[in-house]
N, C-alpha and C positions, 0 to 999 in steps of 0.2 A: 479492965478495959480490954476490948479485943484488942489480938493483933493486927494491922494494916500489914506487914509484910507478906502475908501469904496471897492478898488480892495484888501487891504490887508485882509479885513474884510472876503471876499471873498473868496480869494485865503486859509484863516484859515478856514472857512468853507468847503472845499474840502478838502484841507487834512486832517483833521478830518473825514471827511466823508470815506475816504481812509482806516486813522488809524483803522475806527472801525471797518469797512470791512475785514481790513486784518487782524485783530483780530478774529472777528467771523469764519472767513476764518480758521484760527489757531488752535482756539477752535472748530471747528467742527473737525479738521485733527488729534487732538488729540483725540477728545473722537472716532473716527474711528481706530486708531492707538490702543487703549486701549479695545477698542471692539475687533479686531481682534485676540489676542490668545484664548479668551471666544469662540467666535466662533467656531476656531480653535478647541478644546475641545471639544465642544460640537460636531462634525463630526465627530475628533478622536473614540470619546464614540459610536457614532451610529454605526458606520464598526468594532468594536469590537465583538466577540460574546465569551461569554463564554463558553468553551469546556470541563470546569472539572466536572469529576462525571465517575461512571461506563457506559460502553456501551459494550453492547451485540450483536454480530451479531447473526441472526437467522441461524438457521439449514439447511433453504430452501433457504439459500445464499454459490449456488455452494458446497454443504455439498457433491458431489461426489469427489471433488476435494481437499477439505480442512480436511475430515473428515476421509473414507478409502482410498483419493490419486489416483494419476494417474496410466496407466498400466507404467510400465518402459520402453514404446518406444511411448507412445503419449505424440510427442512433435506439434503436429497441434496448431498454430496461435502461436509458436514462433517467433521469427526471430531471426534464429540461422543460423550461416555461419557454412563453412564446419570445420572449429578448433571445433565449439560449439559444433557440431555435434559431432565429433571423440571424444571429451571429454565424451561425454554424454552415448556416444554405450559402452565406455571404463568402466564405471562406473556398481563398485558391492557394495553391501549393506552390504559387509562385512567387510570397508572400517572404520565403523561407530564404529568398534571394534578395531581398533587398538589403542595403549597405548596413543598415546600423542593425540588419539582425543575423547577419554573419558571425558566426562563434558564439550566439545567445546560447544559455547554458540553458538546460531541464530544469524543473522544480523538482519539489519533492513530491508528489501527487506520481510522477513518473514513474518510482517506484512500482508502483504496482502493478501496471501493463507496459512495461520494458522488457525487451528482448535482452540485457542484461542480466550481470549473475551481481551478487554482492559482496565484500568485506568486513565485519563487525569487530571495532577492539573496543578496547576500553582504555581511558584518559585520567590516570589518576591523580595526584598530586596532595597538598597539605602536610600536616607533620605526623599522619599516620599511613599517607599512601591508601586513601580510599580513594573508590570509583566517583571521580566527578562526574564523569558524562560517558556515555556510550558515543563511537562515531562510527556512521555508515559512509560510506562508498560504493557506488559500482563502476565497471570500467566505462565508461563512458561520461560524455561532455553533462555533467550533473552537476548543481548547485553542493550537492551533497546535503549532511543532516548529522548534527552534532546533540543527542539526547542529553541536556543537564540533567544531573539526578543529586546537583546539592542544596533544590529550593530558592536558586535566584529567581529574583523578578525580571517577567517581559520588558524588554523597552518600550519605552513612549511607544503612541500611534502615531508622532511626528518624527519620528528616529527616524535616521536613512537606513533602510531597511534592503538586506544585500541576498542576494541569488539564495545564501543555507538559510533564508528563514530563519526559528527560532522554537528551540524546541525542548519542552522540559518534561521529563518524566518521574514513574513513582511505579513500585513496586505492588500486585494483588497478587498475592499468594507468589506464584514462578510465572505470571505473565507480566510482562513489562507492557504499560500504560503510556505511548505518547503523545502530546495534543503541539500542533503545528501552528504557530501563525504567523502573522507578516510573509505572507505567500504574495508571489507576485502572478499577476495573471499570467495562463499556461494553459498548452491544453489540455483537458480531461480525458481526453480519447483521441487517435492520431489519427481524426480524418474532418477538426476541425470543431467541435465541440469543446467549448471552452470554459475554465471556471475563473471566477473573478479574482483579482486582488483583495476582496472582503472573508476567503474562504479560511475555512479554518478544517484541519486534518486530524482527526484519532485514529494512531495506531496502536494496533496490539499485536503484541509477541510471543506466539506461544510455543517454546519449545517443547521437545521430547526424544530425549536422547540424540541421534543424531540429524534430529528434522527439525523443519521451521517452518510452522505456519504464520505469517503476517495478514492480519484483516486492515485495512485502509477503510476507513469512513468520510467520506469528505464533505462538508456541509459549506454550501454556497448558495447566501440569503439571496445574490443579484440573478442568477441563471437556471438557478433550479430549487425545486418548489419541496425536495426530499432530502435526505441524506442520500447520496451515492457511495455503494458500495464492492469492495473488490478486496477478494484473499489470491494470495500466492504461496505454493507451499515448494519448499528449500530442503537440500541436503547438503550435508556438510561434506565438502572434500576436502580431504588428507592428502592425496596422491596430486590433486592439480591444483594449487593456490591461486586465487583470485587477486592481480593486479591489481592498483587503483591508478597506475600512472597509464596515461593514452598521452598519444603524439598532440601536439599541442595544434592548436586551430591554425590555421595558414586565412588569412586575411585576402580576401581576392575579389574580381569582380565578375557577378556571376549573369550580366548581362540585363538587370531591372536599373535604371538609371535611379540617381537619388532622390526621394522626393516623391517618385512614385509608389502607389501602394496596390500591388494586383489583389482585384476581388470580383466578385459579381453581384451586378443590382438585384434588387429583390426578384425573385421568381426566373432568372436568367440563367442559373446555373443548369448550366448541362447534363451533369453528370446525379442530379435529383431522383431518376429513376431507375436506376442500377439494382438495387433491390428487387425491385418488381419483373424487372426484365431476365434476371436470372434465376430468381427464388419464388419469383410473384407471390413477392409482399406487398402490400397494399401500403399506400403511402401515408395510413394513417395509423400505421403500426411501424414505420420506418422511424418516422417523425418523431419515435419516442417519444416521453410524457410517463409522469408517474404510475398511471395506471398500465404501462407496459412492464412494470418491475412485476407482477404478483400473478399467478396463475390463473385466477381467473380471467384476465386477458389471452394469454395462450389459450382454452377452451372455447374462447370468442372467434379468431382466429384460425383456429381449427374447422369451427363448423365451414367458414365461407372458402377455404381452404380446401375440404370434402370435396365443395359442389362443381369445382371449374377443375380438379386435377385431371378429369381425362383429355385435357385442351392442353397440359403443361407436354413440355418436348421432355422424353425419359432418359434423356444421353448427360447426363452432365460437365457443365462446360466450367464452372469456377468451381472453387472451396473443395474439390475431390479430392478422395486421399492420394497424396501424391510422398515422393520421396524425394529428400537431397540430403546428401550426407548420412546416409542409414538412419536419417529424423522425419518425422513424418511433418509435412506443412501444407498448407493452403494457398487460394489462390492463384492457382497455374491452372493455364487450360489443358486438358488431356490430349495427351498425343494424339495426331490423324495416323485414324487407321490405316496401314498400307495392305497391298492383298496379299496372299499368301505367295511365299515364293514354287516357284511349278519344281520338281525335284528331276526333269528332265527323263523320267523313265516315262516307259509310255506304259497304256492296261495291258493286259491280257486277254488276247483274243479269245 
């Protein structure tokens, strides 16, 4: 009879061969399994950038618009429907005087076309001391803007809902992704353009070395028919740190009694032709509206613009380049010219 131990012999040798196999097999899936949060980590770390430190925007970023501000009827490259509109013509600056809106703080939409500079740190806590939230500041009366970045939930839409909004982010590659909401109505632009309580804000953060670009997106279902959009771009200073404490509001009475509200009725405001009268803009390019965001409006524009320029007066009176403080700003009228002074010699006969 044969022997059986040479196929059993066999048959041990294969499984064994198997065992170690599936062993190694094991061990490699492990040490891959134990590699992977490292990894992990190490990706996290590289799409991080850090944001904190002062940042300055320059003067020569939009400083006509952020610095002495809009005329009170250019609303060009809004997208403002006809409510935003009516709002906006409705709107007096006397408004800023009455009692209960004494000390009202900015949103966060202000950001973006403020004459302010900003502060960005970061808010850590837990049992590892991670970044919960990024917080902004600038020196000025602002709700301010607190970025969670550890996946809480918005509150309610019936939560009492306070001046910083609510605002949570999340990291794309080294731009940081924020979305705003529970915004309280504010205005969109300082000269009376407003966005609703309904709005909601994406910002994004793009650093690069010592710079900061932020793009603002602001989407408002009630007032405007588009996303409204606006970037401001930051440099970081070392040498001049950016405050967040200002002198606290002083509570006063600035002469509108309580209870009244200054505005103007429809079609009543005065001050509706300013554009035209210094720029002769036509009031159906002032009026903003989506279709003034996009270039082919300006070519529009342009042409009827062509046909009346030798009618316009060539001296300019607003928005010239002017100077204060070795910064260049707008909106000042240019000095009258005086004549030349006589140097007292007389000609040569």
């Amino acid at each position: 009879m044969a022997s059986k131990q040479s196929p059993f012999r066999a048959a041990h040798s294969a499984g064994r061969a198997i065992i170690l196999r599936g062993m190694t097999f094991t061990i490699a899936l492990s040490l891959c399994a134990a590699a992977l949060p490292v990894r992990a980590q190490i990706v996290s770390a590289t799409e991080v950038a850090d944001l904190s430190g002062s940042w300055i925007s320059p003067a020569t970023n939009d400083v006509l618009e952020r610095d002495e501000g809009p005329f009170t009827d250019d609303f060009v490259g809004m997208p403002l429907n006809a409510a935003g509109r009516a709002l906006a013509a409705s709107y007096s600056a006397g408004m800023l005087a009455e009692p209960q809106r004494v000390c009202q703080l900015y949103d966060q939409w202000h950001y973006s076309n403020s004459v302010f500079n900003i502060r960005i740190w970061p808010q850590t806590g837990g049992p590892t001391g991670a970044i919960q939230a990024w917080k902004l500041q600038p020196t000025e009366d602002n709700g301010g803007m607190t970025i969670w970045m550890d996946g809480r939930s918005p509150p309610s839409k019936y939560a009492n809902h306070l001046r910083g909004a609510f605002t949570t982010g999340h990291w794309k590659g080294d731009m940081l992704i924020a979305t705003t909401t529970g915004m309280k109505r504010a205005p969109a632009r300082d000269n009376g353009a407003f966005h609703s309580d309904e709005s909601t804000m994406t910002s994004t953060f793009i650093p690069h070395d010592d710079m900061l670009t932020i793009v603002y997106v602001l989407h408002d279902p009630v007032y405007m028919t588009q996303p409204y959009m606006y970037s401001r771009a930051y440099v970081k200073s070392v040498t001049r740190p950016i405050g967040t404490k200002y002198p606290p509001c002083t509570v006063n009475y600035e002469g509108t009694p309580q209870g009244d509200v200054p505005y103007f009725p429809p079609g009543k405001n005065p001050l509706m032709h300013q554009m035209m009268q210094y720029f002769h803009v036509p009031e159906y390019a002032s009026a903003g509206g989506a279709d003034t965001m996009y270039p082919a409006f300006r070519n529009r524009l342009k042409a009827q613009y062509l046909k009346t320029y030798s009618s316009f007066p060539k001296k300019c009176t607003q928005y010239c380049t002017n100077f204060r403080f070795a910064q260049p700003v707008g909106n000042l009228p240019q000095p009258v010219e005086s004549p030349a002074a006589k140097s007292g010699r007389r000609k040569a006969k």
